[in-house]
TIRO-2110 file (N, C-alpha, C; in Angstrom, 1 decimal):
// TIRO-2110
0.8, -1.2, 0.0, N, 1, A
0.0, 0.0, 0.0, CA, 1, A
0.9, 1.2, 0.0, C, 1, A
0.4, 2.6, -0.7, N, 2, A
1.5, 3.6, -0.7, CA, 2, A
0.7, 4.4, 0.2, C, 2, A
1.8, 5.2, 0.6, N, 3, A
1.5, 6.4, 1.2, CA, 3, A
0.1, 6.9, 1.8, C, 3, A
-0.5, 7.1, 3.0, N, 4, A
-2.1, 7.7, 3.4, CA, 4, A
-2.0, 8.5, 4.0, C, 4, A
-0.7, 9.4, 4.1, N, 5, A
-0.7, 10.6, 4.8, CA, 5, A
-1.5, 11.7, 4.0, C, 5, A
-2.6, 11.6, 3.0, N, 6, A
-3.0, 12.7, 2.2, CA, 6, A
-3.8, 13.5, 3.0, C, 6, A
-3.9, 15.3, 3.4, N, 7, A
-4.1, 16.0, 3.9, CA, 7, A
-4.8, 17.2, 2.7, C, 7, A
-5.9, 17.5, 3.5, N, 8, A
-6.6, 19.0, 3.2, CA, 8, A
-6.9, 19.9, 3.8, C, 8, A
-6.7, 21.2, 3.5, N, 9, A
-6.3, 22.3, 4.6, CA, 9, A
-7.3, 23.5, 4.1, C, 9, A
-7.6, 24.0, 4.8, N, 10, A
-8.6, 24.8, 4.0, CA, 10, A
-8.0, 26.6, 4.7, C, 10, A
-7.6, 27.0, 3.7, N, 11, A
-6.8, 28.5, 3.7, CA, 11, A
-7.6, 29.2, 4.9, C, 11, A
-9.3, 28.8, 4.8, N, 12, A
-10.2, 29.6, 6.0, CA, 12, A
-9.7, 29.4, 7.6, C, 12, A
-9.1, 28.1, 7.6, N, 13, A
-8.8, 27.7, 9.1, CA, 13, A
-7.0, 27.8, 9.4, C, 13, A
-6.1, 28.2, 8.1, N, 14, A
-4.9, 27.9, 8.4, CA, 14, A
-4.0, 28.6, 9.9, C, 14, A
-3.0, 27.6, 9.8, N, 15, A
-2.5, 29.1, 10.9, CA, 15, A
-1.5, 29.8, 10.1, C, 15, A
-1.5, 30.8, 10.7, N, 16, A
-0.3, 32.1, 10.5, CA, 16, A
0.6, 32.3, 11.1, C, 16, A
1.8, 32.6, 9.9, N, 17, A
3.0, 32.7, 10.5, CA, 17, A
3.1, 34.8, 11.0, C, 17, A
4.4, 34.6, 11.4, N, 18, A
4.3, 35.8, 12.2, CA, 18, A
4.9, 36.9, 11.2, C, 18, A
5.0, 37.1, 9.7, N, 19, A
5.2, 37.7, 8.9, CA, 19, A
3.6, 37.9, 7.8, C, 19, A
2.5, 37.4, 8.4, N, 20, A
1.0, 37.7, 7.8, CA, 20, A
0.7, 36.0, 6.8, C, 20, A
1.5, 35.4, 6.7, N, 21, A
1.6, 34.1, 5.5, CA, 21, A
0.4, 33.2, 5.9, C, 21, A
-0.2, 32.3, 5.2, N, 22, A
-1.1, 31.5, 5.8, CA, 22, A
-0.1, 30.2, 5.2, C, 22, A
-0.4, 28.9, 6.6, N, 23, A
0.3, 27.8, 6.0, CA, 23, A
-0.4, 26.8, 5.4, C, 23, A
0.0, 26.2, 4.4, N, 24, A
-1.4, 25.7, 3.4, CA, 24, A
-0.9, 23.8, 3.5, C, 24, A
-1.4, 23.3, 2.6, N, 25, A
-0.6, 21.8, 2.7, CA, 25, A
1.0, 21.7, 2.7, C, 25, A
1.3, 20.5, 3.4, N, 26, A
2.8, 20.3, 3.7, CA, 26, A
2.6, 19.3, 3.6, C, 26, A
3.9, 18.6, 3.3, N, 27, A
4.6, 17.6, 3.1, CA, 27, A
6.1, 16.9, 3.5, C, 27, A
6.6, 15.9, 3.6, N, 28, A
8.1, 15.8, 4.0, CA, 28, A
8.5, 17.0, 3.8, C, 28, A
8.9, 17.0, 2.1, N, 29, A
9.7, 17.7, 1.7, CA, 29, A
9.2, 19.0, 0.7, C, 29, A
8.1, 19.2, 0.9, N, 30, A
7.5, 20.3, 0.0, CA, 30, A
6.2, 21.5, 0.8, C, 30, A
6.4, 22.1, 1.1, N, 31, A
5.2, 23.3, 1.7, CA, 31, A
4.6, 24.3, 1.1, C, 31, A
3.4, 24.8, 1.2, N, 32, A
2.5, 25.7, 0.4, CA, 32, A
2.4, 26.7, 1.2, C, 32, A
2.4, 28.0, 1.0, N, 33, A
1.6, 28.9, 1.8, CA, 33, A
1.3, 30.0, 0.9, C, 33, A
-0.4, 30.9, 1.3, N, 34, A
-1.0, 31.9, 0.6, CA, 34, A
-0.6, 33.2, 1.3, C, 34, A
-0.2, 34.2, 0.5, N, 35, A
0.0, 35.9, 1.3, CA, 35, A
-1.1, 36.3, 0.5, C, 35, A
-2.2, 36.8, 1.1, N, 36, A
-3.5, 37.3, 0.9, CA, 36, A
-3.7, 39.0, 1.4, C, 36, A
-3.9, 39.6, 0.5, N, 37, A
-4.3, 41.0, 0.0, CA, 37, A
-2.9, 41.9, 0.8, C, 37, A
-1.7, 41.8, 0.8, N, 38, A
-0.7, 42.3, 1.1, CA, 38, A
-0.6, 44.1, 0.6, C, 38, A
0.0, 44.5, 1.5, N, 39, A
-0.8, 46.0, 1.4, CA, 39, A
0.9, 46.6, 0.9, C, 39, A
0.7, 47.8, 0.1, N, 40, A
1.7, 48.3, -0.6, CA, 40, A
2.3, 49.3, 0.8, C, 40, A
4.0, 49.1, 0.5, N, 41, A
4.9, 50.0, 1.4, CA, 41, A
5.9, 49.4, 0.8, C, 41, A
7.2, 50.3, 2.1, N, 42, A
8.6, 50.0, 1.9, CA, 42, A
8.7, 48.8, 1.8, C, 42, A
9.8, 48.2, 1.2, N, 43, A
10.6, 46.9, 1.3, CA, 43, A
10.9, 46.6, 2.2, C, 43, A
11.0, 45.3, 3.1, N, 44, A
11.7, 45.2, 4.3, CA, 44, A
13.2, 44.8, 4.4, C, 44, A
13.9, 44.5, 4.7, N, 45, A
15.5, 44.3, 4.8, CA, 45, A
15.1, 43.0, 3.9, C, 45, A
16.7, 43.4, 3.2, N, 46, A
16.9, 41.6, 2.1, CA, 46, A
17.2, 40.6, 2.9, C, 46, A
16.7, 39.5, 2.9, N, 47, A
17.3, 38.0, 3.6, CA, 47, A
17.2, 36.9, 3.1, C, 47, A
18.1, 36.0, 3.6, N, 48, A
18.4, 35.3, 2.4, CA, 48, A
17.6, 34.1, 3.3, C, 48, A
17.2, 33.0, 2.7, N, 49, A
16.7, 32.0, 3.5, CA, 49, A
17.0, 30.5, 3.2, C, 49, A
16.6, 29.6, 4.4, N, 50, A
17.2, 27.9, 4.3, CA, 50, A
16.5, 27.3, 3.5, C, 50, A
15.9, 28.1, 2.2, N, 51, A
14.8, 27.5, 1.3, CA, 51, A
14.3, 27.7, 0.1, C, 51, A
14.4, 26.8, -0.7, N, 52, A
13.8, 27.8, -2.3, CA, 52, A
12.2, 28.0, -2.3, C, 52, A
12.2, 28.8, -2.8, N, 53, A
10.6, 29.6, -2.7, CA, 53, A
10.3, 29.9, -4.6, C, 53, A
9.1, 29.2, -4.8, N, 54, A
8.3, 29.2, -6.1, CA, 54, A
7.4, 30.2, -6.0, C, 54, A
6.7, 30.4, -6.6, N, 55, A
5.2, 31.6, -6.5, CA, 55, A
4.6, 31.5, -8.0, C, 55, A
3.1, 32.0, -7.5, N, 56, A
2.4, 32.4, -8.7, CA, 56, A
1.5, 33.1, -8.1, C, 56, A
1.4, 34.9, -8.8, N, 57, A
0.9, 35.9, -8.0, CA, 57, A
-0.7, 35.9, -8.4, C, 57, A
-1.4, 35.6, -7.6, N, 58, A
-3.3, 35.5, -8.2, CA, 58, A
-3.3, 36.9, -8.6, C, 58, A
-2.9, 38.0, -7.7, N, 59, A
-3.8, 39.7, -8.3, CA, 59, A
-2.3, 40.5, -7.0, C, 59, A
-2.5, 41.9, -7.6, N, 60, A
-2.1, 42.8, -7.2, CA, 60, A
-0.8, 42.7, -8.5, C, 60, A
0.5, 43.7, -7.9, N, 61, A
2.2, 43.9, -8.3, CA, 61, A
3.3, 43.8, -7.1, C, 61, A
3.9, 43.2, -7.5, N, 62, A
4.6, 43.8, -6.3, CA, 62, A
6.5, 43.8, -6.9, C, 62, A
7.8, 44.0, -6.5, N, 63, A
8.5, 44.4, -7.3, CA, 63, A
9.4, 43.1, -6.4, C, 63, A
9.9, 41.9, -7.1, N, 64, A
11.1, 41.2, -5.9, CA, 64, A
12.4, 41.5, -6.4, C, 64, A
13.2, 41.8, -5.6, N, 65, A
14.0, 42.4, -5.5, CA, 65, A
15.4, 41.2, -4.8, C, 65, A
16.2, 40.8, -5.9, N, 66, A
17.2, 39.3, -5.4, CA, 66, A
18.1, 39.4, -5.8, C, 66, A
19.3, 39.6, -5.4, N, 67, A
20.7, 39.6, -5.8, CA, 67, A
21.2, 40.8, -6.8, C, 67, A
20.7, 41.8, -6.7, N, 68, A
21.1, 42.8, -7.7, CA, 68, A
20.2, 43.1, -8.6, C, 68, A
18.8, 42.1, -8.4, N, 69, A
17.8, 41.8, -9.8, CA, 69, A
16.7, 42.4, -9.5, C, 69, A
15.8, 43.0, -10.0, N, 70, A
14.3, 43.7, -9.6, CA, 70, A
13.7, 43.0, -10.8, C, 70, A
12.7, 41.8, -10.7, N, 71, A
11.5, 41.3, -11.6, CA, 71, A
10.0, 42.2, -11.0, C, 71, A
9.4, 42.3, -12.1, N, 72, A
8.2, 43.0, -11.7, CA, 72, A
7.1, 41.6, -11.4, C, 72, A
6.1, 42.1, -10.6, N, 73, A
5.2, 40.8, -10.6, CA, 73, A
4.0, 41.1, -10.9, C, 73, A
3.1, 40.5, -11.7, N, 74, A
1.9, 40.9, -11.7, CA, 74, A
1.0, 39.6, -11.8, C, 74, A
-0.3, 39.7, -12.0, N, 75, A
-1.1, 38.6, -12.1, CA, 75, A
-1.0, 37.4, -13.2, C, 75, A
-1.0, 36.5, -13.0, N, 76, A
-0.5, 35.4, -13.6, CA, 76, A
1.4, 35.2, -14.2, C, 76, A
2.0, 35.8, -13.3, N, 77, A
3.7, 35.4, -13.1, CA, 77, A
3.7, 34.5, -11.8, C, 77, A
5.0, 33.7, -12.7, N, 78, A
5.6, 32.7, -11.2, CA, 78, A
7.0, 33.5, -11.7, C, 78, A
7.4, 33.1, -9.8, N, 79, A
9.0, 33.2, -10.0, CA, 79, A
9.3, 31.8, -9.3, C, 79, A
10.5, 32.5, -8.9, N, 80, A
12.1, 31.4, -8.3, CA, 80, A
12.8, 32.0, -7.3, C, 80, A
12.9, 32.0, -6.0, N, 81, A
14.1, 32.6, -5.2, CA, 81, A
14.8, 31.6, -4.5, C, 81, A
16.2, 30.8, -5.0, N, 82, A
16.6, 30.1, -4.7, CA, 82, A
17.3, 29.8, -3.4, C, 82, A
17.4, 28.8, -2.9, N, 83, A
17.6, 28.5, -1.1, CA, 83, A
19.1, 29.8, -1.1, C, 83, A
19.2, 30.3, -0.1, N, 84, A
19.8, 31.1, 0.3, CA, 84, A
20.3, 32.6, -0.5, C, 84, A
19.7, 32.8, -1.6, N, 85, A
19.7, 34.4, -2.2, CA, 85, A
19.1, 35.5, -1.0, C, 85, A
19.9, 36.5, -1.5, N, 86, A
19.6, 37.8, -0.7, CA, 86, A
18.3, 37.7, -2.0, C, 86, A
17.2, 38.6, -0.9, N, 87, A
16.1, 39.0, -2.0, CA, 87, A
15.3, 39.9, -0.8, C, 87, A
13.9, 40.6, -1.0, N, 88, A
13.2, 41.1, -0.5, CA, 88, A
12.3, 41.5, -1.8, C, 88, A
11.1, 41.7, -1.0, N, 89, A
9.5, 42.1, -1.8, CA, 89, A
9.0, 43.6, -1.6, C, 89, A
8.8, 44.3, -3.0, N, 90, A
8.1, 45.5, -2.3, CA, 90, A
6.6, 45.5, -3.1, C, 90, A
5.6, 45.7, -2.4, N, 91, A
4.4, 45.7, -2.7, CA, 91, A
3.9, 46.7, -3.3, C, 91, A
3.5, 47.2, -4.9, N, 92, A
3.4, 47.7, -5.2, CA, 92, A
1.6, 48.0, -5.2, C, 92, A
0.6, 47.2, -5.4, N, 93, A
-0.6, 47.2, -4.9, CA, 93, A
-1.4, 46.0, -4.1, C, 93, A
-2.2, 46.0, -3.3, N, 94, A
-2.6, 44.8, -2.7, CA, 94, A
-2.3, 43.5, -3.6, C, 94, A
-2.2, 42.6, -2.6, N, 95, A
-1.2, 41.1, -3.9, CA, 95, A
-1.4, 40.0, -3.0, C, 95, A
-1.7, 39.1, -3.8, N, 96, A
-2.2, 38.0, -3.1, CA, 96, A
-1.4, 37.2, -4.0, C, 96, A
-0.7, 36.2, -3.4, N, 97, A
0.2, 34.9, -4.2, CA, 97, A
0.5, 34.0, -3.3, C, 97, A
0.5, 32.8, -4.5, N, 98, A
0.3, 31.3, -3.4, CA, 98, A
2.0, 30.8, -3.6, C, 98, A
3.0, 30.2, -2.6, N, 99, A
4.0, 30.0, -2.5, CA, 99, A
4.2, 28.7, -2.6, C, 99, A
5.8, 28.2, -3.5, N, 100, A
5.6, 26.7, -2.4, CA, 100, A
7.1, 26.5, -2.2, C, 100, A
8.0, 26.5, -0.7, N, 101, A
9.0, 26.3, -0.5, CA, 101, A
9.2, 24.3, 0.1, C, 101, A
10.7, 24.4, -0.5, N, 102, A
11.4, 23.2, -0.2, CA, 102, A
12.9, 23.8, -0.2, C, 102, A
12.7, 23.2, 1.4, N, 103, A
11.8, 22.0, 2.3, CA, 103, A
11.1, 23.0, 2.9, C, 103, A
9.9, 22.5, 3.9, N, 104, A
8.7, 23.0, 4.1, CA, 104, A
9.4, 24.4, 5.0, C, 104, A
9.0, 25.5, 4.8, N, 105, A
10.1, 26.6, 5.1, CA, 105, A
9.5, 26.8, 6.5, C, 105, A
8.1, 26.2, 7.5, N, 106, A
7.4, 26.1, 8.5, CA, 106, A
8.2, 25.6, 9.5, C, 106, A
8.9, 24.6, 8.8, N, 107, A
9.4, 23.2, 9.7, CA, 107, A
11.0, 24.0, 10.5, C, 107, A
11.5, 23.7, 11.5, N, 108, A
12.4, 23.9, 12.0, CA, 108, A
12.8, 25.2, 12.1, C, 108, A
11.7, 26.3, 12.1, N, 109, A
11.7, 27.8, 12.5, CA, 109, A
12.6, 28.4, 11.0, C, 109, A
12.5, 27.7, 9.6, N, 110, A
13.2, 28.3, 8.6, CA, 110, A
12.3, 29.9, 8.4, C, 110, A
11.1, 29.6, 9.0, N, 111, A
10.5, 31.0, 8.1, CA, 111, A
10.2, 31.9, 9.2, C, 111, A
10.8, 32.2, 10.2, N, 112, A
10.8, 33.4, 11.0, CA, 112, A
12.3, 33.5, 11.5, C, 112, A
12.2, 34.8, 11.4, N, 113, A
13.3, 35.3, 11.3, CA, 113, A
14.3, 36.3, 12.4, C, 113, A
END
């Protein structure tokens, strides 16, 4: 028999991490989380993290900013911020995008900082 750890999470009940993030399905080695209606300001300090980070932005802009690089973001773009790049996000209008880091960036306090 394979695997019966299969899990459903519903974005309404998740918990939150202490940067606004909702934490969505997880796995050993793969994790999801939604940043929902994120509000436009400064950038916060660049940091680099113990994890690669995917995305695909549902609505708003926002500008990521990684290693010397500024990509614009808008609705229907994915990116890539690979395990340990300097980068940071500036929110250009409310932005909602669904994330998925490996390894789960939840697990072992990788995503607070």
């Amino acid at each position: 028999m394979g695997d019966t750890s299969v899990t459903k999470v519903s974005a309404d009940f998740s918990p939150k991490g202490q940067m606004g993030q909702k934490y969505l399905a997880s796995g050993i080695g793969l994790a999801m989380r939604l940043w929902e209606d994120e509000q436009p300001g400064e950038a916060k300090p660049a940091e680099a993290r113990d994890y690669e980070t995917v995305g695909y932005v549902i609505a708003g802009r926002a500008e990521l900013h990684t290693e010397g690089q500024m990509v614009l973001l808008e609705p229907g773009d994915s990116w890539t911020v690979p395990k340990g790049a300097s980068h940071t996000y500036r929110i250009l209008e409310p932005f909602t995008a669904v994330e998925a880091t490996h390894p789960p960036a939840q697990a072992h306090g990788r995503d607070e900082a």
